[in-house]
PyMOL Python script that loads the backbone (N, CA, C, O; Angstrom):
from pymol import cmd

cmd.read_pdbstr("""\
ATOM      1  N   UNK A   1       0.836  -1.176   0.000  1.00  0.00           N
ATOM      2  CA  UNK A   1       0.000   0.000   0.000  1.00  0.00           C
ATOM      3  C   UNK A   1       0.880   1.237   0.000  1.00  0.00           C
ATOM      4  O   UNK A   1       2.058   1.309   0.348  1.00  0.00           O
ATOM      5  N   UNK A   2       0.349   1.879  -0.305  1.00  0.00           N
ATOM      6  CA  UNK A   2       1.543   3.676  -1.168  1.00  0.00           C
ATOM      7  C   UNK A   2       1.115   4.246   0.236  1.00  0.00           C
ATOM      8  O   UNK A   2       0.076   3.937   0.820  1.00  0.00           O
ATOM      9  N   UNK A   3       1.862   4.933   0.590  1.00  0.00           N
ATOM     10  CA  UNK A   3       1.547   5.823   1.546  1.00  0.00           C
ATOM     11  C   UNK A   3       2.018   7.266   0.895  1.00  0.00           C
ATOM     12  O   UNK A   3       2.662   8.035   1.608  1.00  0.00           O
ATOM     13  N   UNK A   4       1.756   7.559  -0.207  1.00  0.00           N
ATOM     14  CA  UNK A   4       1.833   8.921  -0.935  1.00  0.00           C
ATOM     15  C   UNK A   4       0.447   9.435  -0.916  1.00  0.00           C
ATOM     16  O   UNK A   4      -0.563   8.742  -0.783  1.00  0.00           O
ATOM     17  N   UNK A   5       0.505  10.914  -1.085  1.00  0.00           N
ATOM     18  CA  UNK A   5      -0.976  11.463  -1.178  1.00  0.00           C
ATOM     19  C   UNK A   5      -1.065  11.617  -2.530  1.00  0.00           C
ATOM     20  O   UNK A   5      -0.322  12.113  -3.376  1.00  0.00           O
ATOM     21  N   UNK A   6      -2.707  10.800  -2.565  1.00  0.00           N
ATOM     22  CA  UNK A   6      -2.874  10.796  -3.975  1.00  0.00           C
ATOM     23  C   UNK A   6      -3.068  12.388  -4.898  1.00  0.00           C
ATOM     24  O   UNK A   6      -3.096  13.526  -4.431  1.00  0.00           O
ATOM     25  N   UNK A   7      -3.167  11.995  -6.157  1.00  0.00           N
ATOM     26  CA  UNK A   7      -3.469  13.602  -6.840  1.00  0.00           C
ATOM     27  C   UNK A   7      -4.838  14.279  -6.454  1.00  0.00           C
ATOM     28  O   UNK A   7      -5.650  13.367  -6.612  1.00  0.00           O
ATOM     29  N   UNK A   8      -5.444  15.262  -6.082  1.00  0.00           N
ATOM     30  CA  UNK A   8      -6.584  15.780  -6.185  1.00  0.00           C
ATOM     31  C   UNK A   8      -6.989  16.900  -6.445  1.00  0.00           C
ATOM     32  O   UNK A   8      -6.200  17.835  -6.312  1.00  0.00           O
ATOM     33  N   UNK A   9      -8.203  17.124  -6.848  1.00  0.00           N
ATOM     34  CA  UNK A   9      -8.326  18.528  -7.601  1.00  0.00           C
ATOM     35  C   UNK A   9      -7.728  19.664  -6.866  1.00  0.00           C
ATOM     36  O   UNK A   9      -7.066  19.337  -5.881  1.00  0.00           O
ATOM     37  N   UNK A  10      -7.815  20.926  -7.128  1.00  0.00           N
ATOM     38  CA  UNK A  10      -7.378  21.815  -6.181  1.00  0.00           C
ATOM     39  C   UNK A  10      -7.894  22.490  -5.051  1.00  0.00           C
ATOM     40  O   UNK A  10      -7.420  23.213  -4.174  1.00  0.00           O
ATOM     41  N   UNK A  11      -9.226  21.950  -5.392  1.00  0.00           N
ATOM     42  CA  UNK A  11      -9.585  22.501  -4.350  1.00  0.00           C
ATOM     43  C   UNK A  11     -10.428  21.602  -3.515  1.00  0.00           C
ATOM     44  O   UNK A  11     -11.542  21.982  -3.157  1.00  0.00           O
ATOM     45  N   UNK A  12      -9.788  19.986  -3.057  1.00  0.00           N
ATOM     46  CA  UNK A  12     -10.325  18.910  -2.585  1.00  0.00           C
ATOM     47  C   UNK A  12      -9.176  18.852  -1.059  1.00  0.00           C
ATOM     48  O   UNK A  12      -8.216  19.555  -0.745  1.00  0.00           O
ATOM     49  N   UNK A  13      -9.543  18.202  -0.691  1.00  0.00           N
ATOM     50  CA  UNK A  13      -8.380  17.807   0.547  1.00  0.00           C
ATOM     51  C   UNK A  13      -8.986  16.307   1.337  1.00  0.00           C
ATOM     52  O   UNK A  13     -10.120  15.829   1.369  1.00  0.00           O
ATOM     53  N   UNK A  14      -7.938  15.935   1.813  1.00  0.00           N
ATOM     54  CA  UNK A  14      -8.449  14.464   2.865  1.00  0.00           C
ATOM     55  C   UNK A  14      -8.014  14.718   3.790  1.00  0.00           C
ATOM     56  O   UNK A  14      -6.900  15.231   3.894  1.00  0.00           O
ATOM     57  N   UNK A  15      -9.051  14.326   5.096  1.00  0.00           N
ATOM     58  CA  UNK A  15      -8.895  14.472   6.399  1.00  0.00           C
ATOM     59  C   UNK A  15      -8.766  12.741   7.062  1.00  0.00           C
ATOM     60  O   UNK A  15      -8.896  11.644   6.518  1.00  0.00           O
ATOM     61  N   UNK A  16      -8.510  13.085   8.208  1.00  0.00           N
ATOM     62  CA  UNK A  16      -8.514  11.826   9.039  1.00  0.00           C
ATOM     63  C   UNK A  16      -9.592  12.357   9.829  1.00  0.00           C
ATOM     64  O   UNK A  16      -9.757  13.562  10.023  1.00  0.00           O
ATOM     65  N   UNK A  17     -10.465  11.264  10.369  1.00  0.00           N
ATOM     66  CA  UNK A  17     -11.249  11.245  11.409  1.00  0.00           C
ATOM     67  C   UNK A  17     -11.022  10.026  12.185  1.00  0.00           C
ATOM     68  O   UNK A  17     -11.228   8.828  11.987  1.00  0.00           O
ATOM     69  N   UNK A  18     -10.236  11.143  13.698  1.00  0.00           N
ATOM     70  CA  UNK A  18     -10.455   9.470  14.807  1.00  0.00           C
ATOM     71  C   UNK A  18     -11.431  10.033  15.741  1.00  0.00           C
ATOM     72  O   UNK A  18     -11.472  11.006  16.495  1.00  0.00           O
ATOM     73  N   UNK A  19     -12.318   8.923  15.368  1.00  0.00           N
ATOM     74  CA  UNK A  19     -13.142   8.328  16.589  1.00  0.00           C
ATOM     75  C   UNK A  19     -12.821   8.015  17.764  1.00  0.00           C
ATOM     76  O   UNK A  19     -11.723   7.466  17.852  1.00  0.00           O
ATOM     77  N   UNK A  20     -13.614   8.228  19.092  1.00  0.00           N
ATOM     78  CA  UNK A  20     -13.061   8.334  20.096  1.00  0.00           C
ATOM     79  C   UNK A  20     -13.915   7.905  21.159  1.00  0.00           C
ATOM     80  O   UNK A  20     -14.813   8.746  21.177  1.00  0.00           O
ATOM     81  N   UNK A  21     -14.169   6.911  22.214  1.00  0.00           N
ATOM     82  CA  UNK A  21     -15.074   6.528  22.859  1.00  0.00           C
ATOM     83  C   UNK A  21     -16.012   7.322  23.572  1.00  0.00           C
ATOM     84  O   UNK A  21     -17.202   7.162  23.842  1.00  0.00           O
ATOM     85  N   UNK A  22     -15.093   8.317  23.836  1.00  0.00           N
ATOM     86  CA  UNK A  22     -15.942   9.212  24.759  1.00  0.00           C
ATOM     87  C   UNK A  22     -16.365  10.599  24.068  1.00  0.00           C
ATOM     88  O   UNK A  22     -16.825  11.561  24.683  1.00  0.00           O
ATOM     89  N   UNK A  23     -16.100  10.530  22.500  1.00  0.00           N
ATOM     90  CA  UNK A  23     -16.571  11.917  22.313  1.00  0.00           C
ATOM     91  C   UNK A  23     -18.043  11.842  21.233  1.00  0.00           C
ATOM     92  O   UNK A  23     -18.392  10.714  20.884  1.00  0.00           O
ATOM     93  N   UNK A  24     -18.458  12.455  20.982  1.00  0.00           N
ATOM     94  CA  UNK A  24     -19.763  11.964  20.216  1.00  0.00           C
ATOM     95  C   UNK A  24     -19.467  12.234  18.819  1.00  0.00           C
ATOM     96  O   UNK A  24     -20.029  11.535  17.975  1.00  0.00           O
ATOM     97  N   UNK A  25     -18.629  13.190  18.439  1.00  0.00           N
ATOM     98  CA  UNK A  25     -18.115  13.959  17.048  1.00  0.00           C
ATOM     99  C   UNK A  25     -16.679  13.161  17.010  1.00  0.00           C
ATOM    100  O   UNK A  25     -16.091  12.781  18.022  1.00  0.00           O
ATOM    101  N   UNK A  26     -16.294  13.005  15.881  1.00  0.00           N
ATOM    102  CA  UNK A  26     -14.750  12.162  15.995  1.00  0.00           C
ATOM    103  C   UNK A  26     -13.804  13.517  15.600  1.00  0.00           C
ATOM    104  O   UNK A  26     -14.273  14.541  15.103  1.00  0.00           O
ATOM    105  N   UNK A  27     -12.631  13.341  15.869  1.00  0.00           N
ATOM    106  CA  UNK A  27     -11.630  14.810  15.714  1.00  0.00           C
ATOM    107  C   UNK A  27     -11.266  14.847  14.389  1.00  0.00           C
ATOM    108  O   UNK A  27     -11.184  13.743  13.852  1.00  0.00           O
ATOM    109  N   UNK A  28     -11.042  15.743  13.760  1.00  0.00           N
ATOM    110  CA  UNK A  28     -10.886  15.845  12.164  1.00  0.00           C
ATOM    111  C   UNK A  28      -9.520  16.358  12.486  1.00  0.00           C
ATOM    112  O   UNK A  28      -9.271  17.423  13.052  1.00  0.00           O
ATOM    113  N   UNK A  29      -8.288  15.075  11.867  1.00  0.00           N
ATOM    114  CA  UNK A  29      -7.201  15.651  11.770  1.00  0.00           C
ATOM    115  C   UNK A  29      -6.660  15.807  10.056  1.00  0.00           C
ATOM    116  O   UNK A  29      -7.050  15.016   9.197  1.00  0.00           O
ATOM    117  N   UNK A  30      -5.470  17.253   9.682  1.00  0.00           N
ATOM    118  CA  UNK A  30      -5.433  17.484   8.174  1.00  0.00           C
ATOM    119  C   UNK A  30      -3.819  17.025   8.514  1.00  0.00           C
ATOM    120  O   UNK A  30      -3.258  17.233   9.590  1.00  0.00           O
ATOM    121  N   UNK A  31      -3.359  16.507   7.606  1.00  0.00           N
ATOM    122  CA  UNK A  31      -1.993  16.200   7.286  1.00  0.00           C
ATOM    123  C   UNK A  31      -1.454  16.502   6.059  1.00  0.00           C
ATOM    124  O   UNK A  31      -2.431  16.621   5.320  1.00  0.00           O
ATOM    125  N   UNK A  32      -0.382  16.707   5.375  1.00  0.00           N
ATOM    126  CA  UNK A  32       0.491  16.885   4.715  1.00  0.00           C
ATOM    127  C   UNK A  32       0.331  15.315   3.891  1.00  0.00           C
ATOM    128  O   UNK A  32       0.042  15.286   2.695  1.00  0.00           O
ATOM    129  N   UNK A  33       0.578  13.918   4.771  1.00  0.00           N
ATOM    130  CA  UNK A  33       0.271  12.872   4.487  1.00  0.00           C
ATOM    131  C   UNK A  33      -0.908  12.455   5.150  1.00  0.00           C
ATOM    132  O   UNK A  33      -0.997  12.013   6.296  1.00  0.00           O
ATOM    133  N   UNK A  34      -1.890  12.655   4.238  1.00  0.00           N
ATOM    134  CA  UNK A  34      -3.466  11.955   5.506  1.00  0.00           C
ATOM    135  C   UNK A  34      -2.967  10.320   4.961  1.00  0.00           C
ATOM    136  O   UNK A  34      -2.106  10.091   5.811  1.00  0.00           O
ATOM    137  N   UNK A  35      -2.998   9.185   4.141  1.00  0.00           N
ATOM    138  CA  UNK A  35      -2.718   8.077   3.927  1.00  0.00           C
ATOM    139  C   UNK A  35      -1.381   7.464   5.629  1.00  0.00           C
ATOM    140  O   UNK A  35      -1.374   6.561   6.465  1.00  0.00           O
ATOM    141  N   UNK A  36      -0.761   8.318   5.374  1.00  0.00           N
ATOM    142  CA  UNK A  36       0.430   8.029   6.776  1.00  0.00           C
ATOM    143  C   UNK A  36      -0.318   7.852   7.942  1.00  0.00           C
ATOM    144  O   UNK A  36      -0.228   6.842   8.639  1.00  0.00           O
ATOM    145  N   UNK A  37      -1.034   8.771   8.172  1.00  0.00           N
ATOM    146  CA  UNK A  37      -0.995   9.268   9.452  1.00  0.00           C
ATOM    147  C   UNK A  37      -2.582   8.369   9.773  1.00  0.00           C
ATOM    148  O   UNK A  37      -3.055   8.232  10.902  1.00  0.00           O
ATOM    149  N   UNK A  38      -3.023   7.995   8.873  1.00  0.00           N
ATOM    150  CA  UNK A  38      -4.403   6.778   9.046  1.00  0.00           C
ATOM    151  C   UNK A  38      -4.127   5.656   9.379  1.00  0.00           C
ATOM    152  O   UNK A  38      -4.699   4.959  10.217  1.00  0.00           O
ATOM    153  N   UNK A  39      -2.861   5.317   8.475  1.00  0.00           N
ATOM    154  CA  UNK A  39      -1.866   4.112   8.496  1.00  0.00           C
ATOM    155  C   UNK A  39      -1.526   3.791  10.185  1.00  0.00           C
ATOM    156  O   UNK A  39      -1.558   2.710  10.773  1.00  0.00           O
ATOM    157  N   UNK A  40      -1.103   5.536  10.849  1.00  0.00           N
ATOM    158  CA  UNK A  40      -0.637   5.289  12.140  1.00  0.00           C
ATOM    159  C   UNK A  40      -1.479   4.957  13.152  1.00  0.00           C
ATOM    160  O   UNK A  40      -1.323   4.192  14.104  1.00  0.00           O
ATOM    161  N   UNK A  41      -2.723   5.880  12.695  1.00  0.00           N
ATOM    162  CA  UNK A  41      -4.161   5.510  14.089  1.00  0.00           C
ATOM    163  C   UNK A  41      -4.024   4.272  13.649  1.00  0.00           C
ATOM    164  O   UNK A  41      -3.350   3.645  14.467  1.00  0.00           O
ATOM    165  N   UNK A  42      -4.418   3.453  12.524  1.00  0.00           N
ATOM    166  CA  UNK A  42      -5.085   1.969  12.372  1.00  0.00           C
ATOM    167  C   UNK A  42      -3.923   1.029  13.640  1.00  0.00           C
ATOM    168  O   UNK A  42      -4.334   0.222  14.475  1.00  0.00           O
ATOM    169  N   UNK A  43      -2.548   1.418  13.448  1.00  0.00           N
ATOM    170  CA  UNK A  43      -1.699   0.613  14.161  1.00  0.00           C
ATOM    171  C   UNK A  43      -1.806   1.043  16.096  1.00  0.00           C
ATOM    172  O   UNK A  43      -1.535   0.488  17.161  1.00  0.00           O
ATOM    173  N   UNK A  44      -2.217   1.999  15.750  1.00  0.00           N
ATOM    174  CA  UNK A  44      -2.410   2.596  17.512  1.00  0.00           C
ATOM    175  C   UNK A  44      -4.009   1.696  17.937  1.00  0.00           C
ATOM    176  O   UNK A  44      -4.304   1.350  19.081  1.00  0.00           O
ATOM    177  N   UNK A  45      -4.655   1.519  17.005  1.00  0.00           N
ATOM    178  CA  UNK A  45      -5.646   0.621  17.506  1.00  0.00           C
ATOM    179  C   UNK A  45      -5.685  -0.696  17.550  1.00  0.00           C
ATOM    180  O   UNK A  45      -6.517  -1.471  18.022  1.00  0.00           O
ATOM    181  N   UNK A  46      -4.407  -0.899  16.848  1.00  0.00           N
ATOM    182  CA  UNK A  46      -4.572  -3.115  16.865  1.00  0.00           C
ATOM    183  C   UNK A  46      -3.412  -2.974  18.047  1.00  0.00           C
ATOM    184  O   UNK A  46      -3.323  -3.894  18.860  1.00  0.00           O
ATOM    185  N   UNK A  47      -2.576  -1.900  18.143  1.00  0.00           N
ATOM    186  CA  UNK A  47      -2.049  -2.449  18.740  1.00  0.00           C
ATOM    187  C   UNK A  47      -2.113  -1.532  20.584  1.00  0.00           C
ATOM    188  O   UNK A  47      -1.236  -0.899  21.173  1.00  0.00           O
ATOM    189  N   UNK A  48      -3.167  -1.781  20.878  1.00  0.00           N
ATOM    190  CA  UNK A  48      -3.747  -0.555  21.995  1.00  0.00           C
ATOM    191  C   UNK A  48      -4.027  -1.968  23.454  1.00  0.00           C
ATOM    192  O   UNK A  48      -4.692  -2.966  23.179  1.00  0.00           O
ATOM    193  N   UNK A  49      -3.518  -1.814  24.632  1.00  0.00           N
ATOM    194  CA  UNK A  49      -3.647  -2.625  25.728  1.00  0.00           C
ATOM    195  C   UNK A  49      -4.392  -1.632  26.779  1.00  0.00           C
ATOM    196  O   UNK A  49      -3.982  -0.548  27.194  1.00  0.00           O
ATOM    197  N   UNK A  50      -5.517  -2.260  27.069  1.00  0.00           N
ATOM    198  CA  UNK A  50      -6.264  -1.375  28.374  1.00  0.00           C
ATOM    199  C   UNK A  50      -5.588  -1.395  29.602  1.00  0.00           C
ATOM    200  O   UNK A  50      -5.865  -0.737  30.605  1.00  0.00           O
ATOM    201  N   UNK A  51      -4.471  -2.387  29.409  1.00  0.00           N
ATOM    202  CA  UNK A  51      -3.631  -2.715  31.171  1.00  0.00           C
ATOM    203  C   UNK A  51      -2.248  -1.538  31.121  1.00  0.00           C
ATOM    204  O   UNK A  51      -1.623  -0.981  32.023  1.00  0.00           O
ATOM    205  N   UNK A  52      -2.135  -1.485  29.478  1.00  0.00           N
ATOM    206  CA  UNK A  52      -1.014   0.077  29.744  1.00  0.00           C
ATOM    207  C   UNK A  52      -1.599   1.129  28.621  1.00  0.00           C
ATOM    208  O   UNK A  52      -1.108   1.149  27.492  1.00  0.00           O
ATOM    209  N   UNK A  53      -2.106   1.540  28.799  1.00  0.00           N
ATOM    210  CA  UNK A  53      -2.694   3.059  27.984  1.00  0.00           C
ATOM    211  C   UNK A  53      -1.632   3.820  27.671  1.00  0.00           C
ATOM    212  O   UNK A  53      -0.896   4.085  28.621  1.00  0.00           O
ATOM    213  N   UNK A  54      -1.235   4.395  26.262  1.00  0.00           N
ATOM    214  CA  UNK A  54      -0.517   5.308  26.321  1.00  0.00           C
ATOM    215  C   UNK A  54      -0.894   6.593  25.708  1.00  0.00           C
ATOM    216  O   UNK A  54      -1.793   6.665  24.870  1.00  0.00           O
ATOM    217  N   UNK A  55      -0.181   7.663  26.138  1.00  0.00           N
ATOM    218  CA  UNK A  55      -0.519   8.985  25.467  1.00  0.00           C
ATOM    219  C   UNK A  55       0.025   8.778  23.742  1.00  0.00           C
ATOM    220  O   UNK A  55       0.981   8.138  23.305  1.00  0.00           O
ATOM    221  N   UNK A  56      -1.190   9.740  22.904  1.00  0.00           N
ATOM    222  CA  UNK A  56      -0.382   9.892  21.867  1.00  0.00           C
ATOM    223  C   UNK A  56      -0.513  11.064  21.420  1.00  0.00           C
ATOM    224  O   UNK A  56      -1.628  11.482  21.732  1.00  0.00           O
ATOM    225  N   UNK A  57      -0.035  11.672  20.948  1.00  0.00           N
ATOM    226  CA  UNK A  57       0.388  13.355  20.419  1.00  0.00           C
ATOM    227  C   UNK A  57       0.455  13.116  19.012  1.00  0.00           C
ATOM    228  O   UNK A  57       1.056  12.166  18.513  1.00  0.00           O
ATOM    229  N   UNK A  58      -0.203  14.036  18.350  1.00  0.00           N
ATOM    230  CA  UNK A  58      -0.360  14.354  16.902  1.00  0.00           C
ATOM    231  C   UNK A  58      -0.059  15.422  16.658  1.00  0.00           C
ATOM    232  O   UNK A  58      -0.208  16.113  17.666  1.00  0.00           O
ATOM    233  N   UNK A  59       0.459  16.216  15.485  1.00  0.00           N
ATOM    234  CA  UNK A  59       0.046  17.733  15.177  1.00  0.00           C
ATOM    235  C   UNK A  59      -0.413  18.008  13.826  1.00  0.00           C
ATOM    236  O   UNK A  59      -0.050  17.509  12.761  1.00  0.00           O
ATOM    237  N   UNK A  60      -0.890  18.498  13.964  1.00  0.00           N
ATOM    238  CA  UNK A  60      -1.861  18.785  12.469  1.00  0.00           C
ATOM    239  C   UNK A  60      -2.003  20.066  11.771  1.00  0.00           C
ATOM    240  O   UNK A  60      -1.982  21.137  12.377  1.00  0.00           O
ATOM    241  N   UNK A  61      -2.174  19.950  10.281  1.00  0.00           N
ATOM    242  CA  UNK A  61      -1.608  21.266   9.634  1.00  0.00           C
ATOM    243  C   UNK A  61      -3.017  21.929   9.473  1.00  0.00           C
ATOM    244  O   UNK A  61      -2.930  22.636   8.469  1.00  0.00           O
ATOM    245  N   UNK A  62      -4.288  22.026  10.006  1.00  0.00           N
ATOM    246  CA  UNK A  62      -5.335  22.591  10.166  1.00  0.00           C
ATOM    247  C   UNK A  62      -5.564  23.592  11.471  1.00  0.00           C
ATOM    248  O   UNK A  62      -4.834  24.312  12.152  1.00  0.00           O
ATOM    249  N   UNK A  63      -6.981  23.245  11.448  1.00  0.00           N
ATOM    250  CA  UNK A  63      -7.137  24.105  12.748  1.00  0.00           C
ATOM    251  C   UNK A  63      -7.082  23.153  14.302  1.00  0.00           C
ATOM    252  O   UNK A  63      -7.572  23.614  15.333  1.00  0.00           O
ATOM    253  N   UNK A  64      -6.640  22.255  14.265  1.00  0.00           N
ATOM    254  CA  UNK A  64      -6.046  21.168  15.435  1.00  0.00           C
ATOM    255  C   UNK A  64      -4.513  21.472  15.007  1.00  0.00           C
ATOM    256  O   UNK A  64      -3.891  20.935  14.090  1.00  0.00           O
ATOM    257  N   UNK A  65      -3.968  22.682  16.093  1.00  0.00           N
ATOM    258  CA  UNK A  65      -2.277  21.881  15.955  1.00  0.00           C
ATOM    259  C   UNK A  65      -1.576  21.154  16.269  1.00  0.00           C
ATOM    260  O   UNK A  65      -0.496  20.964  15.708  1.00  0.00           O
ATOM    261  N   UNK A  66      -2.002  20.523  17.284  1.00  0.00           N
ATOM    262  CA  UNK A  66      -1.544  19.420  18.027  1.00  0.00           C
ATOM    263  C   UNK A  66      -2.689  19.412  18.862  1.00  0.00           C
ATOM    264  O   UNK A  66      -3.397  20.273  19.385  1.00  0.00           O
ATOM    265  N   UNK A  67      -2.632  17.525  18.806  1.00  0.00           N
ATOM    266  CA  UNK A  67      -3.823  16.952  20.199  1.00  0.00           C
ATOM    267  C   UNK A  67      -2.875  15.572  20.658  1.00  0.00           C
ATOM    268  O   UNK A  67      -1.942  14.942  20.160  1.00  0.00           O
ATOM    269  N   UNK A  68      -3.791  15.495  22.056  1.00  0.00           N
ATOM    270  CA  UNK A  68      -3.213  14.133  22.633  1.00  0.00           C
ATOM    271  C   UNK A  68      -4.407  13.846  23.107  1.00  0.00           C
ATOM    272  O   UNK A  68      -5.291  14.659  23.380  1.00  0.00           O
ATOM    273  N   UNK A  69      -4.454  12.417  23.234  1.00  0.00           N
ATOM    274  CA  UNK A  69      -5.324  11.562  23.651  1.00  0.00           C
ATOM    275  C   UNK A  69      -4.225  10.185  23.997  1.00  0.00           C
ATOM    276  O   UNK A  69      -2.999  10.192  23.894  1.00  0.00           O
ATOM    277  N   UNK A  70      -5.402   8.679  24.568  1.00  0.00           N
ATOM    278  CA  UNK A  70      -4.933   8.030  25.105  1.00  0.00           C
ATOM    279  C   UNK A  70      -4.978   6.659  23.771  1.00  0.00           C
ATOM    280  O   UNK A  70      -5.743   6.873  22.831  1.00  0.00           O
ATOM    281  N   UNK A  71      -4.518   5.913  23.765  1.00  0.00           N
ATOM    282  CA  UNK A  71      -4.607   4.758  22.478  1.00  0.00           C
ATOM    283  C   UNK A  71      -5.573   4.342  22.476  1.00  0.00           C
ATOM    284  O   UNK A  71      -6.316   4.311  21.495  1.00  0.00           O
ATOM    285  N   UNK A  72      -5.922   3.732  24.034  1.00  0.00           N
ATOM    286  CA  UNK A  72      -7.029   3.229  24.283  1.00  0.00           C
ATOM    287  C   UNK A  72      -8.834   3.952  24.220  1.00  0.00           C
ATOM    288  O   UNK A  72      -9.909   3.353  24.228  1.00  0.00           O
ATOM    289  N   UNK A  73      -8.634   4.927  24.182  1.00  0.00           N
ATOM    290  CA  UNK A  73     -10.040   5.490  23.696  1.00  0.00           C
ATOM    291  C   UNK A  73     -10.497   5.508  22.112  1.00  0.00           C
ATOM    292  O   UNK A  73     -11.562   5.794  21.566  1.00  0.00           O
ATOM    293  N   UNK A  74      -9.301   5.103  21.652  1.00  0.00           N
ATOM    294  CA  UNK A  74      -9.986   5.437  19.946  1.00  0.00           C
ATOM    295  C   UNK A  74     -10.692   4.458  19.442  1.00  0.00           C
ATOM    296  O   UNK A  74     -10.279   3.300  19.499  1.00  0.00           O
ATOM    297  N   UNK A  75     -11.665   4.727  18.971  1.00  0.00           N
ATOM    298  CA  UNK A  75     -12.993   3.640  18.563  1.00  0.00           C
ATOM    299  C   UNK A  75     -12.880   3.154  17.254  1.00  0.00           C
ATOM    300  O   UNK A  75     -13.277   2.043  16.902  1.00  0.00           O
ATOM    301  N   UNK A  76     -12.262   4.103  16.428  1.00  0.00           N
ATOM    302  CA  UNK A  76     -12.081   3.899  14.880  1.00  0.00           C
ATOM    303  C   UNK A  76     -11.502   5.247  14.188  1.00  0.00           C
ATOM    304  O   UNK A  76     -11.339   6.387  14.622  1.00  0.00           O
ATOM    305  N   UNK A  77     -11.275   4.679  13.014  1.00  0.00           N
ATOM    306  CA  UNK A  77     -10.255   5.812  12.435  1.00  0.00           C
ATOM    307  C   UNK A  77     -10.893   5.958  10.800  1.00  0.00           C
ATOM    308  O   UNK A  77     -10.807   4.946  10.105  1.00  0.00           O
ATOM    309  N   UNK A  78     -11.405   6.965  10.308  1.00  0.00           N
ATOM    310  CA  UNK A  78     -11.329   6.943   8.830  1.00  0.00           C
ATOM    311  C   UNK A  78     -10.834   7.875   8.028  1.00  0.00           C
ATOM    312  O   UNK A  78     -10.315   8.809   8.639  1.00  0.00           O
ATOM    313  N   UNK A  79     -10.809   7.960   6.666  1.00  0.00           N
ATOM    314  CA  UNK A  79     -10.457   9.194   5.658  1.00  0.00           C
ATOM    315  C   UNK A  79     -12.035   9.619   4.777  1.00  0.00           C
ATOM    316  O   UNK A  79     -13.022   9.015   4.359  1.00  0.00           O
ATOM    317  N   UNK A  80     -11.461  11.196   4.831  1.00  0.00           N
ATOM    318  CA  UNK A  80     -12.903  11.500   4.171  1.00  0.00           C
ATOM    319  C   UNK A  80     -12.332  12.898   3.077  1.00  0.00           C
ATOM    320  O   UNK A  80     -11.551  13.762   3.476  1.00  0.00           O
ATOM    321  N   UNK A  81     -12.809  12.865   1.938  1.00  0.00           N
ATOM    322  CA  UNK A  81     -12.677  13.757   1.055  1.00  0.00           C
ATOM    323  C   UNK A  81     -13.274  14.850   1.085  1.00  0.00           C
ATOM    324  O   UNK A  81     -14.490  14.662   1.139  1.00  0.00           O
ATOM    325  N   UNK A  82     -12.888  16.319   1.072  1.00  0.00           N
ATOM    326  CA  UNK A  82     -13.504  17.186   1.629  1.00  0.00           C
ATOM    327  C   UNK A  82     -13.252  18.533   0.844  1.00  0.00           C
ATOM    328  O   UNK A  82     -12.045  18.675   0.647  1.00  0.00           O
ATOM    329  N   UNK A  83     -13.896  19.410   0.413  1.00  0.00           N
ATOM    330  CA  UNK A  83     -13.363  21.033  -0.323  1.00  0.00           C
ATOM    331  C   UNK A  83     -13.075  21.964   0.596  1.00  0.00           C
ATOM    332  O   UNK A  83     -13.587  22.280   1.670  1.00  0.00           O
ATOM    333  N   UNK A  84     -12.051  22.387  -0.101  1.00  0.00           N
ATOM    334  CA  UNK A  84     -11.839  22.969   0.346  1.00  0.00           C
ATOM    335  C   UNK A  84     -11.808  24.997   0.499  1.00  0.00           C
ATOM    336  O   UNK A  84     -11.705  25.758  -0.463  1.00  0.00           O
ATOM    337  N   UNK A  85     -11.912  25.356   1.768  1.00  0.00           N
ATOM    338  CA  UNK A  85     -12.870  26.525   1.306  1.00  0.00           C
ATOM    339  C   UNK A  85     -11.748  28.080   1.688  1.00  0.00           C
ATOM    340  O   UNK A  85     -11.971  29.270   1.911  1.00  0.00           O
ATOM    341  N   UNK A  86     -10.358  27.090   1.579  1.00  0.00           N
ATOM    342  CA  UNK A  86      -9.795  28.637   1.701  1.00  0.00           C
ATOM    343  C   UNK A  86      -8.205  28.009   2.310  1.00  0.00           C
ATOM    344  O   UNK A  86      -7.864  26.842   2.113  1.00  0.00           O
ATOM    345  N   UNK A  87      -7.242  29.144   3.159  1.00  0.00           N
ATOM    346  CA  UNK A  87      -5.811  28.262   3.084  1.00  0.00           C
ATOM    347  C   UNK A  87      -5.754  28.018   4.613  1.00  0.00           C
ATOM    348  O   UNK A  87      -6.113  28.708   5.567  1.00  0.00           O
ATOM    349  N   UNK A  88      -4.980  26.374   4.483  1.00  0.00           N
ATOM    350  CA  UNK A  88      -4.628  25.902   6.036  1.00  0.00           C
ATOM    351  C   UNK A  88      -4.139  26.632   7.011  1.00  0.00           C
ATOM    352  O   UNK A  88      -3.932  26.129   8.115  1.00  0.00           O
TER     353      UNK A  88
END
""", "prot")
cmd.dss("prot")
cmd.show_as("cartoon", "prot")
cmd.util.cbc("prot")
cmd.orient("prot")
């Protein structure tokens, strides 16, 4: 699997959305590489133990510059295609 960002129009963008047990809205993170950084939640969730929780720190080139949360709360992770309506 490519972990390059694919081509898209110019005025399209892909976000990550992680899901999160306790929040009702999932966090919309923007990356430089969204394919990478989906790649990374998916592995923070197979590989997540409720007996050691760890922090994880992201930063993001949107309006989230950085977040942390715990491994263990994330419920699911997806990508979503989105326009875009002006600059990061």
């Amino acid at each position: 699997m490519s972990t390059s960002q694919p081509s898209l129009p110019p005025n399209m963008q892909i976000s990550v959305l992680v899901f999160m047990k306790s929040l009702a809205t999932p966090l919309v993170l923007y990356s430089d590489n969204a394919n990478q950084l989906y790649d990374e939640i998916k592995q923070l969730i197979k590989t997540a133990n409720p007996h050691t929780p760890k922090l994880v720190e992201k930063q993001g080139a949107g309006p989230l510059k950085k977040v942390a949360f715990l491994d263990t709360e994330i419920s699911g992770v997806a990508m979503q295609l989105e326009p875009v309506f002006g600059q990061r």
